[in-house]
N, C-alpha and C positions, 0 to 999 in steps of 0.2 A: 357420420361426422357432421359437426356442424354445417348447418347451409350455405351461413358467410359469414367470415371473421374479419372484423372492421381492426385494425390501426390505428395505435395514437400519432402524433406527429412527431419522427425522429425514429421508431424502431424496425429495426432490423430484421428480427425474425421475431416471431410470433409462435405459442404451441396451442395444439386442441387435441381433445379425446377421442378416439378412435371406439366405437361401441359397437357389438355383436347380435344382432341376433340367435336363439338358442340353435337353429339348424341350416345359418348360413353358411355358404361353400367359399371359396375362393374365385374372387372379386376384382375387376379393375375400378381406379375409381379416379377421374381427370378431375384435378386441381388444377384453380385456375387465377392466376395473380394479377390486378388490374391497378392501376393510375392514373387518372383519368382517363383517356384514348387508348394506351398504350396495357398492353396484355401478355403474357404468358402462359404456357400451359404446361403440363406435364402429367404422365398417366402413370400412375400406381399401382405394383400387385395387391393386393389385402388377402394372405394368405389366411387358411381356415383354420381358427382356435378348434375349442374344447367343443364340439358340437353334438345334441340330443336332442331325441323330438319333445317338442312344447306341450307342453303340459301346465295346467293350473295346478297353483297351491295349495292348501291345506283345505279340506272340506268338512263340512260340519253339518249330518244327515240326520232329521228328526225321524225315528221310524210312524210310519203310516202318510209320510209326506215324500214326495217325487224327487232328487236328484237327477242333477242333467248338466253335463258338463262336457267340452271339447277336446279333444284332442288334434294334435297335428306334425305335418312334417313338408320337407319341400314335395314338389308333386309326382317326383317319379319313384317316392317310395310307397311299399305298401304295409300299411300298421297293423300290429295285432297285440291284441292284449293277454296276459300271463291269468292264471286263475281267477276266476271271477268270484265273489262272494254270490250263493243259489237266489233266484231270481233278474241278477242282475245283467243287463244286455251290453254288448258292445257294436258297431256298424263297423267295420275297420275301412268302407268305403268314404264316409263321410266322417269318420274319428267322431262321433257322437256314440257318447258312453250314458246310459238312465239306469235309473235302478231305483225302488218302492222297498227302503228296508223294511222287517216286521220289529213287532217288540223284540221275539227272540233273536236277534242279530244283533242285540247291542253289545258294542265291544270296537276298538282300531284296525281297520284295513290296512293295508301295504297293495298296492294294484300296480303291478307290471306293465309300461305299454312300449311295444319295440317297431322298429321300421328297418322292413328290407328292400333294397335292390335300386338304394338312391343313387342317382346317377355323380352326386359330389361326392360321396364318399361317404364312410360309415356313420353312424348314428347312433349315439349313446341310448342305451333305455332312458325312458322317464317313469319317473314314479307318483304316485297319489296316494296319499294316506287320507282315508274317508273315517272319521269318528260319527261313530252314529250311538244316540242316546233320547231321552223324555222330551228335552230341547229347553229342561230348566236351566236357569243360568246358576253361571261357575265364574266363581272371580276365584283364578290361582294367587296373583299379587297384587297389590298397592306400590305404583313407582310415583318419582316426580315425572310428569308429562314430558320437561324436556330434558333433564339427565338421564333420566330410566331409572334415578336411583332408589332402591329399597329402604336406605336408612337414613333418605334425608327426603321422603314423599311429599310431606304435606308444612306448610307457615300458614300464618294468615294472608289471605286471600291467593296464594300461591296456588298453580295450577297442575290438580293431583289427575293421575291415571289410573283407572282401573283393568288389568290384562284378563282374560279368561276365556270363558264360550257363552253361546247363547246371552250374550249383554243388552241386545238389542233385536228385534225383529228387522228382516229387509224388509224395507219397503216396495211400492213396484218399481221405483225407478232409480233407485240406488242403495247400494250397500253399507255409504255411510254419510254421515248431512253433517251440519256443523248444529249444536243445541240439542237436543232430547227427541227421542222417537215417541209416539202418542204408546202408553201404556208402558212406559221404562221409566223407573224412579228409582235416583242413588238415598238413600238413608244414611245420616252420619248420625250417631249416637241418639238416632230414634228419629229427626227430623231431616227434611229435603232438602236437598242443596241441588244447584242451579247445577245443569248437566251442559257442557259448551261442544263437546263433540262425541257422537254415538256411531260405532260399529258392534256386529256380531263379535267383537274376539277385542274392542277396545272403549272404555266409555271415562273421556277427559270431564274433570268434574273442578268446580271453585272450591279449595278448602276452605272451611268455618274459619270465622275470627276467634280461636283458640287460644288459651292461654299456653306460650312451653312445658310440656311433661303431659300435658291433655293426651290420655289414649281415648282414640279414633275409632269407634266399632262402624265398622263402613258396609252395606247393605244393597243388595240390587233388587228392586223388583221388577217384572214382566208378568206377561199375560199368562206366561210358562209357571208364575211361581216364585219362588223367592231365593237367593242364591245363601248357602253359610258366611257369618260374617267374615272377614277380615278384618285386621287390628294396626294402624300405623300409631305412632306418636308426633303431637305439633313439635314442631321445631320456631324457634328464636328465629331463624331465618331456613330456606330452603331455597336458593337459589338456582336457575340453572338454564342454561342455555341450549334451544330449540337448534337440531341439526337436519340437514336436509334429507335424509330417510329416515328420521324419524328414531334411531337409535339411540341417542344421546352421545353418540361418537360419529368420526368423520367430517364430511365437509358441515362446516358453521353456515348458519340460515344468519348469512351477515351478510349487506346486500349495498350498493351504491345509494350515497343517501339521495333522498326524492327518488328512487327507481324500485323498479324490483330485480336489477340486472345485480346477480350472485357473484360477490367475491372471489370465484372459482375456475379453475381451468376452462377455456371454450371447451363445449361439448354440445351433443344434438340435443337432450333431455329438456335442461334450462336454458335461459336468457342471461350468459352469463361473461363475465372477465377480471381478469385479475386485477387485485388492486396496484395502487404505486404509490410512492414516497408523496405524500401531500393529499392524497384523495379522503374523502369525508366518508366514512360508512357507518353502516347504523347494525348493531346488534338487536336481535328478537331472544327474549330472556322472560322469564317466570321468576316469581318468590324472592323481588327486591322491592315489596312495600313499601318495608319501613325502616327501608337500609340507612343508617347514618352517615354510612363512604361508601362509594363502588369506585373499584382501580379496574384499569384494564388491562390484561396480561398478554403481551404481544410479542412469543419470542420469547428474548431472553430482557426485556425492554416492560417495565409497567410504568403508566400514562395515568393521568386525570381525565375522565369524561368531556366532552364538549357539554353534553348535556343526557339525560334520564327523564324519558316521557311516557305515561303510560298511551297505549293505542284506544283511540276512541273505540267505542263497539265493542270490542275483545276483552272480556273483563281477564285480569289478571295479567296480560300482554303487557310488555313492555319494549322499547325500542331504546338502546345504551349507544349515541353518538361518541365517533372520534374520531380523528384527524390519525392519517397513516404516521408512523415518526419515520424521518429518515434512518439508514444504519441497516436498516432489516436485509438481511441476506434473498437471493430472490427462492421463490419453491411452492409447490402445489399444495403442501400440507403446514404452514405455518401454524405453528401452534397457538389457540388464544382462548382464554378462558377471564372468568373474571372474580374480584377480591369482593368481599362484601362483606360490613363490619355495621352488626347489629346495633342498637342503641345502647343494651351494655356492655359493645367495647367487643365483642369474639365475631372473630374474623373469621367468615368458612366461603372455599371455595367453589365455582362451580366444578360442572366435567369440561374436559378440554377437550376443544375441538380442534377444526381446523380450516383454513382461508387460502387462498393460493396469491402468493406478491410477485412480482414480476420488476426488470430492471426497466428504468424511465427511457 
C-alpha cells in the first residue's frame, strides 16, 4: 500500500490500492491517521490472494549464448522444476536456473517451477516460456506507440511502434534506453528514421512526413541481421494516447499539471491522486501534429483544451492541458479519450483510457 496518503482540506475518507506480491501470505498491516499531534491507529488483516512462486517473463535464448535467470518463493519452501530441455541446469537451492541452448534446440519451452512445504500456504506453479532461435530480429507488428493500435500506427511525425524479438541487443547495463542501441536501424521505405526507444521485444520509432495512403515498408536492422519487412499505411491523423502500462488501455498517463503525480487511485507503484472538480491536468498523447481541433472527452462531458504543447526533447510527445468540469460523477476509471479533426475536416478518435475523480 501506499507509504502515505496526503488529504486535501475538507475530505472525509480517502481510497488507495492494495497491491500483492506473487507469493505473499496473510499479513497485518497498521494504519495510521494523523493531524497534526493528534493520531490513530488501527491494525488490518490482509488475507492471501491468488499466490505462486515468482518467476520472470517471457525469455528470449540465442543458441550458443548463456541463459540465466531466477527463480523464487517465500523461504520456507523448497522449488523444483518440471522437465528441463537436455543440457539445461536448475539449483532448487538458490532458484538459479542456466542453460547454453545449441542450434538443434530451436523451438518454445514451457518450464514448470513448483514449491513445497511453504509454511503460508500453498503455491501455484510458475511457468517460463524460453524461445530460443539465430537471435535475427522479428517484428510481428506495427502499432501506434500509445493506442497499440494496428490500423491507425503511423501520421506524420506520430509515434509508431514496432513489437517483436531480437529488436535490439541488451546492453550491459539495461534491457532498454530511451533512443537507438549502437547497431539497430529501423528502415522505412528504404531510409532511417530516428528510433526514440529500443528494447529486445519493443523499438518506438518517429513516423516519416508522409503523405495519407503512403504504404510504410518498415525494416529492422542489427548485428543479427535483418528482420522481414512489415507494411502500415500513413494516416491523415493517428492519434493516441500513452497509458500507464503501456497497453494503450487502462489507467491514462494524465498527470497533475507542473507534477508528475498520476490522476489515479493512491497506490505504492506511482506518485499519484485523484483528480477534482477544478484541477488542471495535462495529457501525454502522440499523432496530433497537425490537428486542426483537439476536444477532450471526459465522461459523458467533451471540453475545449486549455492548451496543446509539444514536450521539448521528446519528439512526437505532446502534453493536451484542461481544467476538470464539474458534474463528473466520482470513480477510479473515468473514462477519457480525445477528438481530433484533421485539416480536411475527419474527425478520429483516440483509445479510451482511463483517470480516477474523486468527490471535493
Amino acid at each position: 500500500m501506499p507509504q502515505s496518503v496526503t488529504t486535501r482540506p475538507g475530505q472525509t475518507s480517502v481510497e488507495f490500492r492494495l497491491d500483492r506480491a506473487p507469493s505473499a501470505g496473510d499479513q497485518e498491516a497498521v494504519i495510521t491517521a494523523q493531524v497534526g499531534s493528534d493520531s490513530v491507529q488501527e491494525t488490518v488483516d490482509v488475507g492471501a490472494g491468488r499466490r505462486q512462486v515468482t518467476v520472470p517473463a517471457k525469455q528470449f535464448a540465442k543458441y550458443g549464448t548463456a541463459l540465466h535467470f531466477q527463480v523464487s518463493a517465500d523461504a520456507s519452501a523448497t522449488l523444483a522444476a518440471g522437465s528441463l530441455p537436455p543440457g539445461a541446469h536448475f539449483d532448487p537451492l538458490s532458484g538459479s536456473f542456466d542453460w547454453t541452448p545449441q542450434a538443434g534446440q530451436r523451438g518454445v519451452y514451457d518450464i514448470q517451477f513448483t514449491a513445497a512445504g511453504s509454511l503460508t500456504g500453498a503455491l501455484e506453479p510458475g511457468h517460463v516460456t524460453v524461445d530460443v532461435d539465430s537471435g535475427a530480429p522479428v517484428v510481428t507488428q506495427v502499432v501506434n506507440a500509445a493506442s497499440r493500435s494496428s490500423q491507425s500506427a503511423c501520421s506524420p511525425g506520430a509515434i509508431g511502434s514496432l513489437e517483436g524479438k531480437w529488436l535490439a541487443e541488451a546492453s550491459a547495463d539495461s534491457e532498454s534506453s530511451r533512443g537507438s542501441r549502437p547497431g539497430t536501424v529501423v528502415r522505412i521505405n528504404g531510409q532511417p528514421t530516428p528510433v526514440l526507444y529500443s528494447s529486445a521485444t519493443r523499438l518506438d520509432f518517429l513516423c516519416p512526413d508522409s503523405a495519407p495512403g503512403t504504404e510504410l515498408d518498415i525494416v529492422v536492422e542489427t548485428s543479427q541481421g535483418s528482420s522481414s519487412p512489415v507494411s502500415t499505411i500513413s494516416q491523415a491523423a493517428a492519434p493516441g494516447i500513452f497509458s500507464v502500462d503501456g497497453s494503450g488501455s487502462g489507467q491514462a498517463m494524465v498527470v497533475h499539471a507542473g507534477s508528475q503525480l498520476l490522476a489515479m487511485v493512491r497506490n505504492y507503484d506511482h506518485a499519484a491522486e485523484p483528480a477534482q472538480a477544478g484541477d488542471r491536468l495535462e495529457i501525454y498523447a502522440t499523432g496530433i501534429d497537425h490537428a486542426a481541433r483537439i476536444r477532450v472527452k471526459i465522461g459523458a462531458l467533451e471540453i475545449e483544451p486549455d492548451s496543446v504543447d509539444a514536450v521539448p526533447g521528446l519528439p512526437g510527445l505532446y502534453k493536451v492541458a484542461f481544467t476538470v468540469p464539474q458534474g463528473l460523477p466520482p470513480g477510479n476509471s473515468t473514462s477519457l479519450s480525445l477528438a481530433v479533426d484533421s485539416p480536411g475536416g475527419v474527425t478520429t478518435d483516440t483509445n479510451q483510457v482511463g483517470l480516477a475523480i474523486e468527490s471535493p
